[in-house]
C-alpha positions, 0 to 999 in steps of 0.5 A, spaced: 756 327 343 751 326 338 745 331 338 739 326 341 744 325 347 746 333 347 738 335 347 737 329 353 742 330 357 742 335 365 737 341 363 740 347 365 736 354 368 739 361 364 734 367 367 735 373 362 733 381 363 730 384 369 724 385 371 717 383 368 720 382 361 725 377 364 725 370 360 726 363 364 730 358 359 731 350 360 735 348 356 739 340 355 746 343 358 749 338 354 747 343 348 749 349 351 755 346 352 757 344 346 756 350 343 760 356 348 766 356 351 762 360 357 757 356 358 762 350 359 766 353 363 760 356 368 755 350 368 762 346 370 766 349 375 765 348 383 761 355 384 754 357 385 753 357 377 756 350 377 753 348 383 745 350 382 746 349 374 743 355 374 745 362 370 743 368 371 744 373 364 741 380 367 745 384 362 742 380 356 735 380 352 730 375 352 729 376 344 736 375 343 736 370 347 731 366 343 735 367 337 741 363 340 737 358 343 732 357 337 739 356 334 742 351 338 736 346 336 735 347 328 743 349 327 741 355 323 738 362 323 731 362 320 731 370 318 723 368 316 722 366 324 726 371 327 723 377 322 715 374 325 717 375 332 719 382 331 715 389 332 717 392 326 721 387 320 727 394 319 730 392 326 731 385 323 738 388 321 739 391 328 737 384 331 742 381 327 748 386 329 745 384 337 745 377 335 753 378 333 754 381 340 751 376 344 755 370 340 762 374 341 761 376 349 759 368 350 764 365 345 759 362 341 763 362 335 759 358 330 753 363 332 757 368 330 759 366 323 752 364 321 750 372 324 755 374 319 753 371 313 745 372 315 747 380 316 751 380 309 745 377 306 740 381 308 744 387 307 744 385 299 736 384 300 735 391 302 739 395 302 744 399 306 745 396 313 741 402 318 744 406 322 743 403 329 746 396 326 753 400 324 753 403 331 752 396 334 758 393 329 763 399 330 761 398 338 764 391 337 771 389 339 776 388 333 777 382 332 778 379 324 771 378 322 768 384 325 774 389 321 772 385 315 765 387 317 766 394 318 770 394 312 765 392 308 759 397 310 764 402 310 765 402 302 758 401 301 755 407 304 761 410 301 759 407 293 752 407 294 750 411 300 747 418 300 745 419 308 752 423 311 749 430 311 744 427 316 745 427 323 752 426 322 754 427 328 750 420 330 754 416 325 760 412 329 766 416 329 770 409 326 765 409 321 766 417 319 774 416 319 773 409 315 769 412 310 773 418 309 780 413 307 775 409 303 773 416 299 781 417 297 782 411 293 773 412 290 773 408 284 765 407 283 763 400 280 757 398 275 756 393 281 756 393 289 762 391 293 757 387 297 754 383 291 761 381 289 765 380 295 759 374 296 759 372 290 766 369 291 769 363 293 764 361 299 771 359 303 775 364 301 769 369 304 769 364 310 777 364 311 775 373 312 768 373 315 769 367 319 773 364 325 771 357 326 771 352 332 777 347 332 774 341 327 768 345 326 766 342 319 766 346 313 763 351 313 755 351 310 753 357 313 752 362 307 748 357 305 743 355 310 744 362 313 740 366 307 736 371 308 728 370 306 724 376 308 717 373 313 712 377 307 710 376 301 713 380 296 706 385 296 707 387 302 714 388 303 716 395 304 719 399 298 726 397 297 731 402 297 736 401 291 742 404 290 744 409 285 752 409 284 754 416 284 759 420 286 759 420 294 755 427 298 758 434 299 758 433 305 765 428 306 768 431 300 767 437 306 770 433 311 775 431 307 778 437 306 
């Protein structure tokens, strides 16, 4: 089905959150279907979800709602539009991470690609991920892509970070013991791991970070899914650059 006939086809109702900051969305069912396996399935079995073409998501957010179903009609994320819609542009890392989650609990696949490759251009951007957004990925379940994303914040905090004597006790217990196996083999580089790892092949990044759907066409998601901060360079905050030295005190102590 092409996209004009997805987005004029049946609406379907999806009501999102609880009470007054709950969202009503209507969206060509066609579209959603398309897109999530778990859509597909609701919206067509002979229950009431199937029945009314109604759906009821009170476990979600509204703002990441949004994000999916902005998705759904441009077939990108627009880190530019997502940023503008946020209270404070620092959560826009989180906001990410939360958008990844959605897409694997809903089995949006290509939506979860595109989060992948927007957090890691992000992440180039601006720094280290914060620690709420690592929470969320090392909260997730572990499939292939999410390991190779935990994978990757791990050496970048352990190459360029500086941040494990505070609040440690706040870090992921995954995080910690996946940094304290990275520091056994440290090898400091004059570039960051990150930098490196997307300035490879983008189909070699794609077959780590990505799990595509049946047919889906090649993958163009670290292309369109670039991160461009909403501000004009003078009103960003400061960036935090990262200083390669040694790793802190405090995971030589936990090491030994």
């Amino acid at each position: 089905m092409s996209f004009r006939d997805s987005i004029s086809s049946r609406p379907a109702t999806i009501r999102v959150g609880r009470g007054p900051h709950a969202g009503v969305f209507t969206i060509p069912k066609a579209l959603l279907c398309n897109s999530s396996a778990y859509f597909k399935a609701a919206l067509n079995r002979p229950f009431i979800e199937g029945q009314t073409q109604t759906i009821h998501l009170d476990d979600e957010d509204p703002s990441i709602f949004q994000t999916y179903v902005t998705w759904l009609y441009q077939g990108q994320l627009d880190s530019q539009d997502i940023e503008e819609e946020l209270d404070d542009p620092q959560d826009f890392g989180l906001h990410i991470a939360e958008v990844m989650v959605f897409a694997d609990k809903r089995d949006v696949r290509e939506l979860k690609n595109d989060a992948i490759s927007m957090l890691l251009s992000y992440l180039v951007t601006h720094g280290l991920a914060s620690l709420d957004t690592i929470n969320c990925v090392y909260n997730m379940p572990k499939s292939s892509e999410i390991v190779l994303l935990r994978s990757v914040l791990a050496t970048d905090e352990v190459w360029h970070g500086h941040r494990l004597d505070k609040k440690i006790d706040h870090w992921h217990p995954e995080f910690l013991a996946e940094i304290i196996g990275i520091y056994r083999n440290f090898k400091p580089t004059s570039r960051r791991f990150l930098e490196s790892f997307l300035n490879t092949n983008p189909t070699t990044v794609c077959g780590f970070a990505h799990k595509h759907n049946v047919n889906a066409p090649p993958c163009s998601s670290l292309v369109k899914n670039t991160y461009t901060p909403a501000s004009t360079p003078n009103q960003q905050p400061p960036s935090k650059k990262c200083k390669i030295e040694p790793p802190t005190q405090t995971v030589r102590v936990l090491i030994d």
